[in-house]
MILOVO-684833 format. One record per residue (C-alpha): residue number from 1; x, y, z. Coordinates in nm, 2 decimals. Each point is the difference from the previous one (the first is absolute). Last residue first. Example, Ala and Ser with C-alpha at 12.3 -4.5 7.8 and 13.67 -1.06 7.14 Angstrom:
BEGIN
REC   n     c1     c2     c3
REC   2   1.37  -0.11   0.71
REC   1  -0.14  -0.34   0.07
//
This chain:
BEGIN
REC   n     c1     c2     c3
REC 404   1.07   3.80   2.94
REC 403  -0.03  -0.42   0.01
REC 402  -0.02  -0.12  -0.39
REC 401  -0.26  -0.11  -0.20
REC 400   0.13  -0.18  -0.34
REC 399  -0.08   0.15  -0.33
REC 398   0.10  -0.21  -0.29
REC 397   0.02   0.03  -0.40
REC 396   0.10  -0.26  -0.22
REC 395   0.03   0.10  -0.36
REC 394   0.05  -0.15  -0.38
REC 393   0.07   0.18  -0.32
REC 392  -0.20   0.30  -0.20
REC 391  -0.06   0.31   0.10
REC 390  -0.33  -0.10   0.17
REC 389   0.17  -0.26   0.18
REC 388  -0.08  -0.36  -0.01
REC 387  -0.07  -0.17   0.30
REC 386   0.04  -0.01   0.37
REC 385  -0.20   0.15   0.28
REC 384   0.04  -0.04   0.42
REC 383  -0.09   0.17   0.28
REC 382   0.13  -0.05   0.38
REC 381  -0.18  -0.15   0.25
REC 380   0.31  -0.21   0.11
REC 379  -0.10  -0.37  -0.04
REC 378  -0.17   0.15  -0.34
REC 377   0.36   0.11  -0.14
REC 376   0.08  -0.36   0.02
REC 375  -0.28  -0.13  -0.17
REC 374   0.01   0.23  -0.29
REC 373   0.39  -0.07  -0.05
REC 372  -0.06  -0.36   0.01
REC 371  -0.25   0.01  -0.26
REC 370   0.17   0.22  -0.24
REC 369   0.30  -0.28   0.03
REC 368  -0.23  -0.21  -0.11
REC 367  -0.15   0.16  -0.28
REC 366  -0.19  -0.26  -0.19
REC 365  -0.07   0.17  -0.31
REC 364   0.11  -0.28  -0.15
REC 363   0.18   0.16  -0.32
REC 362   0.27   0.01   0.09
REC 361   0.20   0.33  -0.14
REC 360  -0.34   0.20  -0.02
REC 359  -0.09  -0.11   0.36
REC 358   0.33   0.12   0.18
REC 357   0.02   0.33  -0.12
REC 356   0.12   0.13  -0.37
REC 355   0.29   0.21   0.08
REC 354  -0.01   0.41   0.12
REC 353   0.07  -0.08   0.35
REC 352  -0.16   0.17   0.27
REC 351   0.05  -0.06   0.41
REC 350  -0.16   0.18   0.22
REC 349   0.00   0.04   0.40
REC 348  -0.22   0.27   0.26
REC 347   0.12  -0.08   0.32
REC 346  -0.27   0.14   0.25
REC 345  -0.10   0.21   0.31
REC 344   0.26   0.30  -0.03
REC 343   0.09  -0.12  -0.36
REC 342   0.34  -0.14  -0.14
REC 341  -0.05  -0.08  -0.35
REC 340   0.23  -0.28  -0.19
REC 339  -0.02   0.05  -0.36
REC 338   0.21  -0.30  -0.25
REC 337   0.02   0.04  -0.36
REC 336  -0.01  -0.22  -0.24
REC 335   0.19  -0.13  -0.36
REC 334  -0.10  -0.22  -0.26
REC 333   0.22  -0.07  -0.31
REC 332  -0.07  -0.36  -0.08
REC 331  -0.36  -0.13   0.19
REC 330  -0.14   0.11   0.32
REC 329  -0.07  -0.35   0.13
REC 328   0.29  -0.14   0.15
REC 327   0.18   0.28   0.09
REC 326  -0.34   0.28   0.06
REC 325  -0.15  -0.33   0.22
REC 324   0.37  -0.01   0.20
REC 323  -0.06   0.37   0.08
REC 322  -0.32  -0.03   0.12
REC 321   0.08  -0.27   0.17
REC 320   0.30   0.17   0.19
REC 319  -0.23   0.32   0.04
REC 318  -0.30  -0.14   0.15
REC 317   0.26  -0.20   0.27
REC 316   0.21   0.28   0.10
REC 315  -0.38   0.18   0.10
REC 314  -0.07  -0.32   0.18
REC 313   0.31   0.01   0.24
REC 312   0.01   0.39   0.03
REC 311  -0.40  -0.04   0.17
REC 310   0.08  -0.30   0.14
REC 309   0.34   0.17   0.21
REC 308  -0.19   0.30   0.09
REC 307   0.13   0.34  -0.21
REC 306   0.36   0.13   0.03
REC 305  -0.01   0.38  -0.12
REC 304   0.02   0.11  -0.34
REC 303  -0.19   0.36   0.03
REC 302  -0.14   0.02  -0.36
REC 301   0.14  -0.13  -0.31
REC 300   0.21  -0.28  -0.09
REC 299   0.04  -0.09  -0.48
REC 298   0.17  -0.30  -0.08
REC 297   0.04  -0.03  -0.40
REC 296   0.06  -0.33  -0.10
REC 295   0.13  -0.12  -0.35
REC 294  -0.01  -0.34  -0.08
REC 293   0.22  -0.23  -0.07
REC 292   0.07  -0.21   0.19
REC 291   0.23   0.20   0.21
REC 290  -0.19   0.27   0.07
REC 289  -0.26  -0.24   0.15
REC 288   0.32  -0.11   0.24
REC 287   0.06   0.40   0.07
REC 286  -0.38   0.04   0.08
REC 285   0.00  -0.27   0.22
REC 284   0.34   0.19   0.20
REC 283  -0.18   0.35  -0.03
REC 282  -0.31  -0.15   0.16
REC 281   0.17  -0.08   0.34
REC 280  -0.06   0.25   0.20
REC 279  -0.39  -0.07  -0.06
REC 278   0.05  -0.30   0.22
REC 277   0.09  -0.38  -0.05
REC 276   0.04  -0.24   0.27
REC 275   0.26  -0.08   0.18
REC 274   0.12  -0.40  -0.01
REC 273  -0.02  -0.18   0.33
REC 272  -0.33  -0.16  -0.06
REC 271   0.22  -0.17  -0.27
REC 270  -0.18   0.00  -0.38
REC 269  -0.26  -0.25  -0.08
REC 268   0.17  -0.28  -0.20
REC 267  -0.15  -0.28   0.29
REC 266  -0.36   0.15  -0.06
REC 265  -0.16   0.17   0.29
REC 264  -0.34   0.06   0.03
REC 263  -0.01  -0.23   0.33
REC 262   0.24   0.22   0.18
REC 261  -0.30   0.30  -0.08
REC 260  -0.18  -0.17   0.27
REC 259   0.28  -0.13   0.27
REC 258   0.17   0.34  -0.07
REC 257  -0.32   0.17   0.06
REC 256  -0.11  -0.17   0.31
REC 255   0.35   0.06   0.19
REC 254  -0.01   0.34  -0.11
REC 253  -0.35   0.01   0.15
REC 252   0.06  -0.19   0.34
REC 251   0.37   0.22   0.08
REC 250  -0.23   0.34  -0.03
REC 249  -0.28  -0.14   0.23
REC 248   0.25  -0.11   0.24
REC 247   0.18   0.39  -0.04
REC 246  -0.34   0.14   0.03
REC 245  -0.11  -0.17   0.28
REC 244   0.30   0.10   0.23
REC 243  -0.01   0.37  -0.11
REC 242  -0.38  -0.05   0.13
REC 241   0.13  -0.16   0.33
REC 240   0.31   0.26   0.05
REC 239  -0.29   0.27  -0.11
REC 238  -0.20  -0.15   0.27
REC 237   0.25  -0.09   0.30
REC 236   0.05   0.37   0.02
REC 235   0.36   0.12   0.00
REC 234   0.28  -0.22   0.15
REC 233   0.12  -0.18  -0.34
REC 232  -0.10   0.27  -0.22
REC 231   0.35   0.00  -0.21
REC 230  -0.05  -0.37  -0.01
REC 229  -0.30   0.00  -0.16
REC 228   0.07   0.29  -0.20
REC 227   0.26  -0.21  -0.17
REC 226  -0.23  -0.32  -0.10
REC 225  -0.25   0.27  -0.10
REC 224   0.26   0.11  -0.23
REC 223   0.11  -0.34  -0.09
REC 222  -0.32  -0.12  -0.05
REC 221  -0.08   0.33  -0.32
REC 220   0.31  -0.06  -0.12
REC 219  -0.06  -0.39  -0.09
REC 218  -0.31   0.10  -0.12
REC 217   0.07   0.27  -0.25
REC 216   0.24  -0.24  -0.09
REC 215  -0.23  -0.29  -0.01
REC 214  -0.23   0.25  -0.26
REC 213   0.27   0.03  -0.21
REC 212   0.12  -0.34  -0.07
REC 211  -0.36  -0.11   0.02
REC 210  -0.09   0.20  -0.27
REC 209   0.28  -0.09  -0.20
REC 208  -0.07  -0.38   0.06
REC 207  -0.44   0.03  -0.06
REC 206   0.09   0.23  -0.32
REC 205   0.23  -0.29  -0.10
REC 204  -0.27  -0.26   0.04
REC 203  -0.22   0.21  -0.18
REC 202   0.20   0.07  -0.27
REC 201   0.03  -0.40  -0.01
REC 200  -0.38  -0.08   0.01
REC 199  -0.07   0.28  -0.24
REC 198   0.29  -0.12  -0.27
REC 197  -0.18  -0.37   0.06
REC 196  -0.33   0.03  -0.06
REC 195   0.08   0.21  -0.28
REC 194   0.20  -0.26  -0.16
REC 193  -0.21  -0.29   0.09
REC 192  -0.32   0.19  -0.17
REC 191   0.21   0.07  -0.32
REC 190   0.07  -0.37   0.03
REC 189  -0.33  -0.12   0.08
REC 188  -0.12   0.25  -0.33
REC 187   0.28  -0.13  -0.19
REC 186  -0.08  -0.37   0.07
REC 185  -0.39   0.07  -0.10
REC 184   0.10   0.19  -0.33
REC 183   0.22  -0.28  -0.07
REC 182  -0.29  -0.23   0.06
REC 181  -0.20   0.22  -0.21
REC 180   0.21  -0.02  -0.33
REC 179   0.06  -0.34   0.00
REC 178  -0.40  -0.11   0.02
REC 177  -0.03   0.24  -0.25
REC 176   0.28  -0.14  -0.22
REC 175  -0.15  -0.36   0.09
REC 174  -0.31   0.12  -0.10
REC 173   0.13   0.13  -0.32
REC 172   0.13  -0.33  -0.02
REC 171  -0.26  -0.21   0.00
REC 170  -0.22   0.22  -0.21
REC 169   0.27  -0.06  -0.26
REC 168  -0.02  -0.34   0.08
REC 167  -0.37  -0.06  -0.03
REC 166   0.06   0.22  -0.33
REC 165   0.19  -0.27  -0.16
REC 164  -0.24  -0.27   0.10
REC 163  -0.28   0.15  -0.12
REC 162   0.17   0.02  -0.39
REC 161   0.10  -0.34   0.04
REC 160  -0.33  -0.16   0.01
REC 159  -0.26   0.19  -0.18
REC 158   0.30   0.09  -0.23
REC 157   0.13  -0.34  -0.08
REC 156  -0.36  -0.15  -0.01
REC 155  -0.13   0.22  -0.21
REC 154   0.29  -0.02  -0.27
REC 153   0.01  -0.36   0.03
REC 152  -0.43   0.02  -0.02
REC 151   0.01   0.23  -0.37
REC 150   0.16  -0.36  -0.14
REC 149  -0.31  -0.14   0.08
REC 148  -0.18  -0.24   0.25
REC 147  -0.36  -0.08  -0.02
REC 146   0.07  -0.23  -0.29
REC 145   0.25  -0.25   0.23
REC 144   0.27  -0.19  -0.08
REC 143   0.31   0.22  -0.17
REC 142  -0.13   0.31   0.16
REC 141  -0.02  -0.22   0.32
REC 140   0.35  -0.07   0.00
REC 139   0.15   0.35  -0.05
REC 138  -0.26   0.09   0.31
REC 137   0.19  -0.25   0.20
REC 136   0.28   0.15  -0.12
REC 135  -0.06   0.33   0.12
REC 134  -0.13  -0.12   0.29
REC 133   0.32  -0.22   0.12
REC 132   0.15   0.35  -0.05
REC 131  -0.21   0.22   0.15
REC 130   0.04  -0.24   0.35
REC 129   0.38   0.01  -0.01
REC 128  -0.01   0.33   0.02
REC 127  -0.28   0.04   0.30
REC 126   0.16  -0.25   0.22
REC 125   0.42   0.05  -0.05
REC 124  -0.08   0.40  -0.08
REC 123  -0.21   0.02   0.29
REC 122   0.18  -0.14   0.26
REC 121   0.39   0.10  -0.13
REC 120  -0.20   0.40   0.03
REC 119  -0.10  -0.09   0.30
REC 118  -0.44  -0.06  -0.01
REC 117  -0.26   0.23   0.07
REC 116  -0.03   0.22  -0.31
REC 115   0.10  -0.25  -0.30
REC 114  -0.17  -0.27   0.16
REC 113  -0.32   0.22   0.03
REC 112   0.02   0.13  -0.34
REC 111   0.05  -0.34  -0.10
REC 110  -0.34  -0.06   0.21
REC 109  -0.18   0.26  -0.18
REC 108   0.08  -0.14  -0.34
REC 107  -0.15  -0.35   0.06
REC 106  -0.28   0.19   0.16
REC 105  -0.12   0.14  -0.28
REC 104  -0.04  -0.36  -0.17
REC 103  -0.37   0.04   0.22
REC 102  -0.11   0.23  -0.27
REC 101  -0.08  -0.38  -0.20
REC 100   0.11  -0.16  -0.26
REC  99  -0.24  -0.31  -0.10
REC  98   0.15  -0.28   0.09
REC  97   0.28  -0.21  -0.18
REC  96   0.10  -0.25   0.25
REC  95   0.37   0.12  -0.01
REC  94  -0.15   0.37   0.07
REC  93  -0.18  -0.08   0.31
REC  92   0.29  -0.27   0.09
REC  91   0.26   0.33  -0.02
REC  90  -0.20   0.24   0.18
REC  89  -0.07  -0.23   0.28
REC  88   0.31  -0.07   0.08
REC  87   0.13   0.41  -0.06
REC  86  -0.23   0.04   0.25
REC  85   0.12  -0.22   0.24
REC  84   0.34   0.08  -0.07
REC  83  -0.03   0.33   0.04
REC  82  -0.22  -0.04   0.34
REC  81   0.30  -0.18   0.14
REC  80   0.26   0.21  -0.11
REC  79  -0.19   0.35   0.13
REC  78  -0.11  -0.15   0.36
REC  77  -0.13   0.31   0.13
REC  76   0.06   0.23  -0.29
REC  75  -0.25  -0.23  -0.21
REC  74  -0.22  -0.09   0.29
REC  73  -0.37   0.12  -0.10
REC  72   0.13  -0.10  -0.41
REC  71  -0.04  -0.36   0.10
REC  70  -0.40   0.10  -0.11
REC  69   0.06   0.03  -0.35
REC  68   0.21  -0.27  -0.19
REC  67  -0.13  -0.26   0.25
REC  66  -0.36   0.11  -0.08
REC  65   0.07   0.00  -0.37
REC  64   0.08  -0.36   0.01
REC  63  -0.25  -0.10   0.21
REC  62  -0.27   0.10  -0.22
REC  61   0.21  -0.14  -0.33
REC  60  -0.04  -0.32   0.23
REC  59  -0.39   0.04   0.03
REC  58  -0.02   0.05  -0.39
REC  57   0.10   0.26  -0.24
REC  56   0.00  -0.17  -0.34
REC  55   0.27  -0.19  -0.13
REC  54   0.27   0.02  -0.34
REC  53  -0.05   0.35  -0.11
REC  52  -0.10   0.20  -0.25
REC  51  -0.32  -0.14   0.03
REC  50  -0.08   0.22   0.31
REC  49   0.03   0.35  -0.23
REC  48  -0.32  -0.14  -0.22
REC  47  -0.17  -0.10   0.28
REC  46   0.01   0.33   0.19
REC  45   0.17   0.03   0.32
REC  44  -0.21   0.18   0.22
REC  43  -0.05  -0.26   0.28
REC  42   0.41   0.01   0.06
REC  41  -0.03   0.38  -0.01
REC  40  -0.18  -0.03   0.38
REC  39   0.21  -0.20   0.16
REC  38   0.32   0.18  -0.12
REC  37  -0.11   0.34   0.08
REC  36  -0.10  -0.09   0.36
REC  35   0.31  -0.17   0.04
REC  34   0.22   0.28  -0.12
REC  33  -0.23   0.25   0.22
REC  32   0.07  -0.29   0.30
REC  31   0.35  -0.04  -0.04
REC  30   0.05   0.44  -0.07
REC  29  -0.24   0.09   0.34
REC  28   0.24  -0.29   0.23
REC  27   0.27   0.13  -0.15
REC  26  -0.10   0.40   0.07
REC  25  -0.09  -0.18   0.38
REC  24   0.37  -0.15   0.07
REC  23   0.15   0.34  -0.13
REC  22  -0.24   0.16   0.22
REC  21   0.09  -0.18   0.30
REC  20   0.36   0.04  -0.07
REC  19   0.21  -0.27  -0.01
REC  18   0.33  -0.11   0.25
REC  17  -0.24  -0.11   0.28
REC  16  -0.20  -0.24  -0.27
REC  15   0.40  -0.18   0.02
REC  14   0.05   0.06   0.36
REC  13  -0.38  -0.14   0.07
REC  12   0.11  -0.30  -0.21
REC  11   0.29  -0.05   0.18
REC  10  -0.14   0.00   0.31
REC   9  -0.22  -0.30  -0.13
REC   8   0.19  -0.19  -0.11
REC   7   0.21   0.03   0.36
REC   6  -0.36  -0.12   0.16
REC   5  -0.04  -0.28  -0.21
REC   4   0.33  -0.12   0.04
REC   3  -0.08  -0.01   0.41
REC   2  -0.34  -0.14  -0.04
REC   1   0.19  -0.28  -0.18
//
């Protein structure tokens, strides 16, 4: 027993859990106004109003309105329940022939309440059903009883049905709502999923390139002090010790990096083997956007010289997906031009198409790709700006600093 008790209890807190305080406390304020109101006309009933019909108000007429009135505290709690209880009362009130009283207003309230809180089979099956049986009812006591006119069927139908029918438009304009955000929600974690994910994977690939070319630089950098070890083999036992140091030191850290960025590795990453892309290579990625469609203008200027391998690497990069965002985003008819600067102590690159840019085309505003191109500029101190153009169209413009 303590045991059912206690899971009776859970679910009641679920159930008060579901309802707003003040939605609990507006009911609480409408049962005991309607209460208040009933008590107090019941002593104001003249005499000549009283004969109409069959009893007085007595003790049981008391009780009566009190069920009608104070259930109210729980409607959207224990909606079916409450109706019924109401609707109880309601009906013996009226088949003793009382005096009518404001507490009737509750009749309506609580088809409202079926019509609001219930499924649609829920409410129709309890709250149709229910005007019906009272519509005849009524039928019946215009036939029997002098309180009761023909003006009461049409009272009855609309003081019943009438709430009922907007309890389920107000159900479903909830449910709409209720729609409407949690699509907004899934969006929003979707959206969030998204972005989480294109900067997770740009930079994983940042991490690969930049290891690619850093281990290089490494790799070179042991095997020179691996050869001037052995060329000073006889000189001072210090530079053969410090030579000695730095070729260890050198085989630790590539060892370290590959065992680090090995864990950013997906299985479809491309082969360690495979070269990486450099400036030279431009005219080939510009040929392929050619291609698709879209006409590339390639513009080198300056002293072209061959520039570190992360500086080339991420400079390739702004201009593929810059290119690939004019494609896919720059609409029918777009075209763009490609500018690659050579400076004594930077590369100075631009890319303008004169299409409609990444957020006009989707619409998110979620600028992935932009993202990824920020962050991988930052790794080299470089700046970074991307937007629409004064002219009109889209443009990415870089500055990366480069060794004199």
């Amino acid at each position: 027993m303590p045991a059912i008790a206690s899971g009776l209890s859970i679910e009641h807190v679920k159930l008060f859990g579901k309802v707003p305080p003040r939605h609990l406390a507006l009911d609480a304020l409408i049962a005991a106004g309607l209460l208040t109101i009933s008590l107090v006309g019941r002593l104001q009933i003249d005499a000549e109003t009283a004969a109409i019909f069959s009893r007085q108000s007595d003790g049981l007429h008391v009780f009566l309105i009190v069920l009608m009135t104070v259930p109210l505290v729980l409607r959207r709690v224990y909606p079916t329940p409450v109706f019924f209880v109401i609707l109880a009362a309601w009906v013996l009130d009226r088949t003793l022939d009382y005096p009518e009283s404001p507490a009737a207003i509750a009749v309506a309230i609580v088809f409202y309440t079926i019509g609001a809180e219930l499924h649609r089979k829920g409410s129709w099956r309890i709250g149709g059903i229910s005007v019906i049986l009272i519509v005849g009812w009524t039928g019946i006591g215009v036939l029997s009883l002098e309180s009761v006119t023909a003006a009461s069927l049409i009272t009855t139908l609309v003081g019943t049905l009438t709430p009922l029918l907007l309890g389920r438009e107000v159900h479903q304009r909830r449910r709409r709502v209720e729609q409407l955000r949690e699509r907004a929600e899934r969006a929003e974690r979707d959206r969030e999923e998204r972005a989480r994910r294109a900067v997770a994977e740009e930079r994983a690939r940042i991490a690969r390139e930049l290891h690619d070319v850093v281990a290089h630089q490494m790799t070179v950098m042991t095997l020179q002090a691996e050869g001037a070890r052995r060329i000073a083999d006889g000189a001072d036992p210090r530079i053969v010790e410090a030579l000695e140091t730095i070729s260890d030191a050198g085989h630790g850290a590539l060892v370290e990096m590959r065992r680090t960025v090995g864990l950013l590795r997906a299985p479809e990453d491309e082969s360690e083997t495979e070269p990486l892309p450099r400036l030279s290579d431009l005219s080939q990625l510009v040929d392929k956007v050619r291609a698709a469609g879209v006409p590339v203008d390639l513009e080198i200027e300056g002293d072209v010289r061959p520039l570190a391998e992360g500086t080339e690497l991420s400079a390739y990069r702004i201009v593929q997906e810059s290119l690939t965002n004019a494609v896919r985003h720059g609409g029918p008819n777009v075209s763009a031009r490609v500018t690659i600067e050579y400076g004594s102590d930077q590369l100075d690159v631009l890319i303008l198409d004169d299409g409609r840019g990444p957020s006009a085309s989707t619409g998110d505003g979620s600028g992935h790709g932009i993202i990824g191109m920020r962050e991988r500029i930052a790794v080299l101190g470089g700046e970074f700006s991307a937007g629409p153009s004064s002219g009109g169209g889209y443009q990415v413009h870089v500055i990366i600093p480069v060794e004199s």
